[in-house]
N, C-alpha and C positions, 0 to 999 in steps of 0.2 A: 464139745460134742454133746449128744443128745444121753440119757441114759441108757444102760443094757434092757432094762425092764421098765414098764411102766408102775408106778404108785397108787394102789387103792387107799385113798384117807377116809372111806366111810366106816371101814370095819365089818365088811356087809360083802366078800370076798366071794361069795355063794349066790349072791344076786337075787336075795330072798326079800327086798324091798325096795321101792325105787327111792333113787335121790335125783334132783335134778339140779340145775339153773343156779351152777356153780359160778361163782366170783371171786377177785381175787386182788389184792394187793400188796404191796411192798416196802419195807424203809427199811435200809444197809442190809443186813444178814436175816432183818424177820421178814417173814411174810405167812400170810393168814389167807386161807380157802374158807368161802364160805357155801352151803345151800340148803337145798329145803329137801328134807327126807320123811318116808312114811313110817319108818321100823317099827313106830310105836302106833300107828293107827291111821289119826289124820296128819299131814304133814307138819313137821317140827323142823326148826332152823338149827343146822350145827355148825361150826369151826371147828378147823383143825389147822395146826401153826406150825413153825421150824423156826427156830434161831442162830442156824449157822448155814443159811444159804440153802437148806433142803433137803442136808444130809441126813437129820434123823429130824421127824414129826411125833406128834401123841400117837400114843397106841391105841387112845381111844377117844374121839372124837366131842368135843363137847358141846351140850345142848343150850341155847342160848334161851330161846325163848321159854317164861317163866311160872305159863298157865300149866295145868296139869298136862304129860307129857301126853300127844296124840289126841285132846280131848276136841281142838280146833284146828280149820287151815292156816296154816304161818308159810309163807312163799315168796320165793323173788328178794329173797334178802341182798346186800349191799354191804360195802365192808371198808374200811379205813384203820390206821393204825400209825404210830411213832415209834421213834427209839426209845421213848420215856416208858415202855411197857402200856401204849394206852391203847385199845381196840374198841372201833364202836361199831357197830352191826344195826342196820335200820331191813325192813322188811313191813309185807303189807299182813294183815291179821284179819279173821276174822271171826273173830270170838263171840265178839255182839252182835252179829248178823252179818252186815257188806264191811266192807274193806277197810280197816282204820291203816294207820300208819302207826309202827310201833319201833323201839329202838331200846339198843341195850348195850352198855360198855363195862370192859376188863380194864382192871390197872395190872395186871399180871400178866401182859404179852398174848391173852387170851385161854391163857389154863384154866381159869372161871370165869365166869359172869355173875350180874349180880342178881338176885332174888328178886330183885321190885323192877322191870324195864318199865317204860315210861310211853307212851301216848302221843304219838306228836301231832295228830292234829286235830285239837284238841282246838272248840267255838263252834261246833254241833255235837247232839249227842252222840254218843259212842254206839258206830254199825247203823247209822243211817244215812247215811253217805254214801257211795263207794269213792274212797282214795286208794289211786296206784300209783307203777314204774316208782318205785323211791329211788333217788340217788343219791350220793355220798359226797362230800370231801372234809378234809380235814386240813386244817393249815393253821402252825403249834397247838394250843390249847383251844383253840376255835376248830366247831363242826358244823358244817348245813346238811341241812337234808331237804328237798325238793321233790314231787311229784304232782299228779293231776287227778284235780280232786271234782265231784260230782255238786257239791253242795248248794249251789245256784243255779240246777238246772239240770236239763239233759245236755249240755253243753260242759265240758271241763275245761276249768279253770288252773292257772300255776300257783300250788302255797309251797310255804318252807316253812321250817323252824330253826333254829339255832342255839347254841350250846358255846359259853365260851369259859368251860371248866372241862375240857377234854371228854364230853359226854355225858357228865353226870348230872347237870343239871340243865332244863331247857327252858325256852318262854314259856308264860303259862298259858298262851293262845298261838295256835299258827299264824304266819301270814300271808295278804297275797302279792306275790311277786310281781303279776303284768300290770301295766297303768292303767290299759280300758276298763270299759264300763264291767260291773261281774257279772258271769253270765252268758256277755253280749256276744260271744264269739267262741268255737272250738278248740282248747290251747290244751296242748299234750307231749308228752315223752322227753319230758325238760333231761339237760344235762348239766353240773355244775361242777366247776372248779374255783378252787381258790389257792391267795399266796398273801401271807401277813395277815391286817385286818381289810382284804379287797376281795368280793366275790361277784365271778360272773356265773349268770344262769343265761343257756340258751334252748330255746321251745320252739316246735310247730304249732299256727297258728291260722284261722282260717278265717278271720277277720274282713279279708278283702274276694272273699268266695273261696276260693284255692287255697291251701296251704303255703304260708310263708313260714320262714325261718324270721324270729322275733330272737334279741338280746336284752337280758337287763342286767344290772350290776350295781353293789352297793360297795362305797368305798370306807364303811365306819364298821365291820365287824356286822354286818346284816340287821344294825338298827331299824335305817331308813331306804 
């Protein structure tokens, strides 16, 4: 059955700030709430987590992203997580002007995060671009993250990055996921899952006038 009450996990009971564009994941008994809230100003990313199925959460919700709290937009965050206590949270920023993509992981089930998050797409300068939609998976010590990025164009392109120390470390450049020419065509709102070292990414693409539905997939851990 459903519960008696519903659960506020912003901490914000009074409704004196907006939160929105909540996400959500799971592995056994944890699971991790993620979104973007204003309390402090301009929108700030937080989590909030349970370790025995939902029964009891933080009492107080914790702020992931690492620039000063409220001083930039942080939104649309993303979320993944294991048994091994590992949580990574990707979301789009933008601190340096347009939209980068930014990401930041817990070894602690999500009670902290760390002080340095990291840049993921990172092969133009920082906020002249706009990159959005981030998505998530994680599968063991391997993470991707995927969205559509501006940087060849008025036309978006599909990049990712990848992480295969459970988020803590990433390439030191994005990459692009589709095979055409860059640029040459409309490609947006990718989605990605994984399982071992094999990942599939799928995107709308507007290549042949209309939108299609394109696949790509890498089977080495998101080398090649």
């Amino acid at each position: 059955h459903w519960q008696d009450e519903d659960l506020a996990l912003d901490n914000d009971i009074e409704g004196k700030s907006m939160s929105k564009g909540p996400a959500i994941a799971a592995s056994g008994d944890n699971a991790w709430v993620t979104w973007f809230d204003q309390i402090n100003g301009a929108y700030d990313i937080f989590v909030n987590r349970t370790q025995n199925g939902g029964e009891d959460w933080l009492n107080t919700p914790v702020r992931v992203d690492a620039d000063e709290a409220g001083i930039a937009y942080s939104a649309w965050p993303q979320i993944a997580g294991n048994n091994d206590g590992n949580v990574v949270v990707a979301w789009e920023d933008r601190r340096d002007g347009k939209s980068d993509i930014y990401v930041n992981a817990s070894t602690d089930n999500g009670e902290s995060f760390s002080n340095e998050e990291q840049r993921l797409d990172e092969g133009d300068d920082p906020g002249s671009a706009d990159s959005f939609f981030p998505q998530i998976a994680m599968a063991g010590e391997n993470v991707y993250v995927v969205w559509h990025d501006e940087r060849y164009g008025d036309n978006s392109d599909i990049l990712g990055n990848r992480s295969q120390s459970s988020g803590q470390t990433w390439k030191g450049e994005a990459f692009r996921i589709e095979a055409d020419a860059e640029g040459i065509a409309d490609s947006r709102n990718p989605f990605v899952v994984a399982q071992d070292n094999t990942v599939w990414v799928a995107y709308q693409d507007d290549r042949a006038v209309g939108y299609d539905i394109y696949l790509q997939w890498s089977s080495d851990g998101g080398d090649t």
